[in-house]
C-alpha positions in Angstrom: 57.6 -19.8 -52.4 55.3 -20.4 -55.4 51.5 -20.2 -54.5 49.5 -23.5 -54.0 46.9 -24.3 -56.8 43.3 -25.7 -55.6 40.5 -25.6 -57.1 37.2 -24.0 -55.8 35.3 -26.7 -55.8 31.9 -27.8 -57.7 33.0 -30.9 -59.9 30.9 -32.8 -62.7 28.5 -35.8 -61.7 30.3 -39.3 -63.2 28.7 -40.7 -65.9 27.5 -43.6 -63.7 24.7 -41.8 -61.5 22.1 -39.8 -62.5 21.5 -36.3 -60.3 18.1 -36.8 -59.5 19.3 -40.3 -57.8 22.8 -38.4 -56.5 20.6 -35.6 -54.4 18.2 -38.1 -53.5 21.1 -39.8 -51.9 22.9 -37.3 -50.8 19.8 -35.9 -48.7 19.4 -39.5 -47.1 23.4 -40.0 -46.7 23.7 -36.3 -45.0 20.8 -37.7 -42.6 22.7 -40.6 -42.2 25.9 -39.4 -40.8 24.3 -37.1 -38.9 22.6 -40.0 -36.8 26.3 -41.6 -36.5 24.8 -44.6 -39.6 27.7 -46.3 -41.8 26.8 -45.4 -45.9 28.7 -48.1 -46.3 25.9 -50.7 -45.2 23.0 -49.3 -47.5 23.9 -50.3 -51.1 21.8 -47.3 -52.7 24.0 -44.8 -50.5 27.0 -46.9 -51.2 26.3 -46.9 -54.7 24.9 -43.3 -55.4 26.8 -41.3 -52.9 29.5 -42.9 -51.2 31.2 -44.2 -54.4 30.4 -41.0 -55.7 32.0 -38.8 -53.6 35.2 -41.4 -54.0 35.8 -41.3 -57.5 35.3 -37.7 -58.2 37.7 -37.2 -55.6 40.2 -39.4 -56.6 40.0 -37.7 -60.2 40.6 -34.2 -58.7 43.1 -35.9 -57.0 44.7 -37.2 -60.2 45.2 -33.6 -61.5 48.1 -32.5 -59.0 46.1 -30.1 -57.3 48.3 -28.8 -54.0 45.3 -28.6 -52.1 41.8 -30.0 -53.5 38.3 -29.3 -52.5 35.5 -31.9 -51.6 33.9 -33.0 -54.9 30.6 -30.6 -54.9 28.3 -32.1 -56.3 25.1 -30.5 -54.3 23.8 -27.2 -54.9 25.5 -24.4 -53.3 22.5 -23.5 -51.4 20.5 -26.5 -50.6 23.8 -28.3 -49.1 23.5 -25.9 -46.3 19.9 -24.2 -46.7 18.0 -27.6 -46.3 19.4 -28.2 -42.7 18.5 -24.4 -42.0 15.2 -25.2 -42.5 14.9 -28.0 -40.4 16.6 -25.8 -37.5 13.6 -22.8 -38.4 11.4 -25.6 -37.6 12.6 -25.4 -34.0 12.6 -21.2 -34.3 15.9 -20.9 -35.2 18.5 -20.0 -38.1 21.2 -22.0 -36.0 21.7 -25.7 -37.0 22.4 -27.8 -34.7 25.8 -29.3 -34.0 25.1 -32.7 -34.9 23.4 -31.9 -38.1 25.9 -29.2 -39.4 27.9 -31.9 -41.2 29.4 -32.0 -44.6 28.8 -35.5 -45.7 31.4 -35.3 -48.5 33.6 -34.9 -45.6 32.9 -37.8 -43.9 33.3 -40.1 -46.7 36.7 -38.6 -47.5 37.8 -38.9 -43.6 36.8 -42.9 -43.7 38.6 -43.4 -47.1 41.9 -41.2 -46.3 43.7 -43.9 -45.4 42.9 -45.9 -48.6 43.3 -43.0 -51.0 46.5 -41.3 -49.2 48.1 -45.0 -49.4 47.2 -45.0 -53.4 48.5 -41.2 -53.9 51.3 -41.5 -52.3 51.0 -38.9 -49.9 49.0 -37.0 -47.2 45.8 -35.6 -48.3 45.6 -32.0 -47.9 42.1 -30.9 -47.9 40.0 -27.6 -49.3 36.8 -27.3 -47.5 34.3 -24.6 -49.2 31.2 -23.6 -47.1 28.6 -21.2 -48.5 29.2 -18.2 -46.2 26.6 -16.4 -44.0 26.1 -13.3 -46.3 25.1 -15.6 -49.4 22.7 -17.8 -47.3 21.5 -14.4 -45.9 20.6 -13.2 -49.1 18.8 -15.9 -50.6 16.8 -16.8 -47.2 15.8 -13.6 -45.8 16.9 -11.0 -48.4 18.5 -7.6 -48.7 17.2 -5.8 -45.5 19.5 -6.7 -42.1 17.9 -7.9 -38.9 21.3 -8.4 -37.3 20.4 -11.0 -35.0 19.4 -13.4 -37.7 22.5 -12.4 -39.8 24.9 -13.5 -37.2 22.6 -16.8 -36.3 23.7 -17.5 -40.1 27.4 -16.8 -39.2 27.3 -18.9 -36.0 25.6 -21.6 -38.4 28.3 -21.4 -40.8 31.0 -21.5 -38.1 29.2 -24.7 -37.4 30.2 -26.1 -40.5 33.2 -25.2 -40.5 34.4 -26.5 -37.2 32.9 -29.5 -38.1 35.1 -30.2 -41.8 38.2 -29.7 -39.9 40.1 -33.1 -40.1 43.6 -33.6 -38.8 45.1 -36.5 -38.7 48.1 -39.3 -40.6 46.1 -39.2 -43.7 44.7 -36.0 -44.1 44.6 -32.4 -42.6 42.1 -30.0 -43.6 44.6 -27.1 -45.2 42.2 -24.6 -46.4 38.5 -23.1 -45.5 36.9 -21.3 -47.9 33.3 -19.0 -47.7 31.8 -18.8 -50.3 30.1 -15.5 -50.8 29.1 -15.2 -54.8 26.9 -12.7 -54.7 28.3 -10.1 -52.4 29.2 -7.3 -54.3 26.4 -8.0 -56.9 23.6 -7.8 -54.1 24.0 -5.3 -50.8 22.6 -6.4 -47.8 21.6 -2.9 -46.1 24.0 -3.0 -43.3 27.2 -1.1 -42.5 30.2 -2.1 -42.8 30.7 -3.0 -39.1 27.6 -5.4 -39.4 29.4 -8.0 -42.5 33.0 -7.5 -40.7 31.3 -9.0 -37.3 29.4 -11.8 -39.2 32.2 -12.7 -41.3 34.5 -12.8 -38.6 31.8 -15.0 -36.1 31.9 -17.3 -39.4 35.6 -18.0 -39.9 36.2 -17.9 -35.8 37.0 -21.8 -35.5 40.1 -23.1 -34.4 42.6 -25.3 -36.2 46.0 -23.8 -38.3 43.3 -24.2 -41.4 44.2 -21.3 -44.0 41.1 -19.1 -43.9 39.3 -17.8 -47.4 36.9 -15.9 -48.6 36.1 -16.2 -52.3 34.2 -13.2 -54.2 32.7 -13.3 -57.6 32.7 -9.5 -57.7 35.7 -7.3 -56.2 33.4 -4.2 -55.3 33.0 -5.3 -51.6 37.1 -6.3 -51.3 38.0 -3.3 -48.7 35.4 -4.2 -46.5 36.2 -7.9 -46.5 39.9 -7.0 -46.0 39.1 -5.7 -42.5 38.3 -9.5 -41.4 40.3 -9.7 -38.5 40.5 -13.8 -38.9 40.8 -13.9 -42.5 43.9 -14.3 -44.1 43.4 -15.0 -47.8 40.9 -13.2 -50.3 40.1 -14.6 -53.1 38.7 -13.3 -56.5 38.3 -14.1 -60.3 40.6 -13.0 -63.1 40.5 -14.5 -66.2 37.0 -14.1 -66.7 37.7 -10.7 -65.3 40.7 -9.2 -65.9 39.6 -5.7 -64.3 39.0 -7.3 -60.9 42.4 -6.5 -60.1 42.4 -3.0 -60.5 40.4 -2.9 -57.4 43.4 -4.2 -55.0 47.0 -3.4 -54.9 50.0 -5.4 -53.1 50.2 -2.4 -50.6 46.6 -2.7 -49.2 47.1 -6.5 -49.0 50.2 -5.6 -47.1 48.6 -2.9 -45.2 45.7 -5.4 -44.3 48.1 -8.1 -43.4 46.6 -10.5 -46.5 47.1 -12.5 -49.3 45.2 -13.2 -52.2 44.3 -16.5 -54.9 43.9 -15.2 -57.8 41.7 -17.1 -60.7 43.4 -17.5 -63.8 41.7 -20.1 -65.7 38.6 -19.5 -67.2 35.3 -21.4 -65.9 32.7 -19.7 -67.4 31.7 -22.8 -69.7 28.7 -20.8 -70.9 30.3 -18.0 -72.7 33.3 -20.2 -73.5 30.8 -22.4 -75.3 28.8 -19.1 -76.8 32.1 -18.2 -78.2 33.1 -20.4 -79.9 29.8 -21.0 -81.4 30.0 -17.5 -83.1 33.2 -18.6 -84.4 31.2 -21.8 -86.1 32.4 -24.2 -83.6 29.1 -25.8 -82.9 30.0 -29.1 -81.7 33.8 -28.3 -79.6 36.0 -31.0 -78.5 37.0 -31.4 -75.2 40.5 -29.4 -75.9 38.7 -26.5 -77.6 36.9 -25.7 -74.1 40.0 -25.3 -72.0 42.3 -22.7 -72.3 46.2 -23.9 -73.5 49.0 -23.5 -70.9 50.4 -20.5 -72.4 47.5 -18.3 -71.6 46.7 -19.7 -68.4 50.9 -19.4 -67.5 50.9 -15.4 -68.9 47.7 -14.8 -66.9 49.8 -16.5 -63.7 52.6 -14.3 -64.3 50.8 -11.1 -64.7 49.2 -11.6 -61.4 52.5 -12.9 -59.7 54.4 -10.0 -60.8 51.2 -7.4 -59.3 51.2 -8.9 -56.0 54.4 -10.7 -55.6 54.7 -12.9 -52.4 51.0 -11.9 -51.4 49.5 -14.3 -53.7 49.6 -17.6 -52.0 47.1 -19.7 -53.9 46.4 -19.7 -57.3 43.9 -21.9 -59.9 40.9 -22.0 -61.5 38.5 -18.6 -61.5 35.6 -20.7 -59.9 34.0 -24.3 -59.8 33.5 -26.6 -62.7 30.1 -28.2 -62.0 28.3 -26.9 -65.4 31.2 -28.3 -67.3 29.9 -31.2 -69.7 32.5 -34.2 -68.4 34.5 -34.9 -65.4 37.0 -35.6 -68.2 37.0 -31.8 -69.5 37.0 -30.6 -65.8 40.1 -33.0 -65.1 41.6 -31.0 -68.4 41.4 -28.1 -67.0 42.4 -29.0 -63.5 45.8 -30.5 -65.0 46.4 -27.9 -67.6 46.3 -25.1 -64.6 48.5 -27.0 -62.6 50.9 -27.5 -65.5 50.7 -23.9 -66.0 51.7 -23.0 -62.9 54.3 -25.4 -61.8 56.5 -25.4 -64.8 59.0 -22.9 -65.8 58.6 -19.6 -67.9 59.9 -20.4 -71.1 56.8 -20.0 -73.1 
């Protein structure tokens, strides 16, 4: 069986809205929701959220993504940091049931119906949720009071549950934590301590495939002991040497798979590049890689890790990239690269 491309998440604004409006909006709507309120009634939700959330979603949609992640539009942090902070108010690093909602989510849930009926087919969802070592880390820092480490866990567990969505239109196929900066940053706990929080995070019910996507591999063998994890996932074609640090066996031995990147995202240095080559202004097709690298990258990591790697797309999200329409490039041109036969 061929692995399933998704994507990891963060997607351009449209053109239509402006992102001081879209986070004003997306505080109120996440408010909203939360006190059981229909977006669809206020026109400045409707307009600056709501519709929002639809079209980028429909566009991700558009790409042939197997499984495709809530348009993230929100920071990383704030989407889950802000309601932290209104559950420290009360003394606590645990938010609340009723306010650990995705409100992305939500909109996609009361538009399945619609947007399955225009695809042709069930939505099958990607939920990403900043995990508890990342929120960790940029709320309290690098030394480990246990207690609040595995509030952030139970928190994140919260929001998990919460994104799980199983019905005729969609199903929620995949939750991912995010966890960026492990690896990079070391919060001073044993190993013991981030297996146990981890594994508080991802302990939800549901038949959801559980992730756990890394920007740096040097913490990989102590995320492979997750009990309730089943897929790791880590960056390649930025990084080609991030594979040296795992090997079919331990995934085997571990009783995991892996997704593997292998389109690059980092717009940044793409763009840096090609400005030392005198490309000052690029075009939309100069920013994303062809097929043919993205397919020999594919193959290189299918032929390492065989049937263990069970997803498969872009190394990480697209939100810095200049267009939805360039994002949408990239999205399709992965796809392509995967899906169709080696004959390059």
């Amino acid at each position: 069986m061929e692995p399933l491309v998704d994507d990891i998440g963060s997607f351009p604004l449209p053109k239509f809205v402006e992102r001081k409006v879209f986070e004003e909006a997306y505080r109120l709507a996440r408010e909203q929701v939360a006190n059981g309120k229909d977006l669809r009634e206020d026109s400045f939700l409707f307009k600056n959220f709501y519709e929002v959330v639809v079209d980028s979603f429909l566009r991700k949609l558009e790409t042939g993504l197997d499984v495709v992640n809530y348009p993230q539009h929100y920071d990383i942090h704030k989407q889950f940091t802000e309601p932290i902070h209104k559950a420290m108010e009360k003394g606590t690093y645990i938010v609340e049931e009723k306010d650990a909602i995705i409100p992305e989510i939500h909109v996609i849930n009361e538009e399945a119906k619609r947007i399955c009926e225009s695809i042709g087919k069930k939505i099958a969802l990607r939920v990403c949720v900043t995990g508890p070592l990342e929120l960790y880390l940029k709320e309290v820092g690098t030394t480990l009071y246990k207690d609040v480490l595995l509030m952030f866990a139970e928190t994140v567990k919260r929001f998990a549950k919460n994104a799980i969505l199983n019905s005729k239109y969609v199903k929620t196929e995949v939750v991912s934590l995010d966890e960026p900066s492990f690896g990079f940053q070391k919060i001073s706990a044993d190993k013991d301590a981030i297996v146990e929080a981890l594994e508080k995070a991802l302990n939800f019910a549901g038949d959801a495939q559980k992730h756990i996507h890394m920007h740096s591999p040097a913490g990989i063998m102590d995320i492979l002991d997750v009990r309730n994890l089943n897929v790791v996932s880590v960056e390649y074609a930025a990084s080609p040497r991030n594979l040296e640090f795992i090997s079919k066996s331990t995934l085997e031995k571990a009783d995991k798979s892996i997704r593997v990147g292998i389109a690059r995202t980092d717009i940044d240095s793409i763009i840096a590049e090609l400005y030392e080559k005198g490309v000052t202004k690029p075009e939309m097709e100069q920013l994303v890689e062809n097929e043919k690298i993205i397919r020999k990258r594919f193959e290189k990591a299918k032929e390492k890790f065989g049937e263990r790697i069970t997803f498969t797309g872009p190394d990480c999200g697209l939100g810095g990239w200049p267009t939805q329409e360039v994002a949408q490039l990239l999205l399709e041109r992965t796809v392509k690269a995967v899906k169709r036969p080696s004959y390059y």
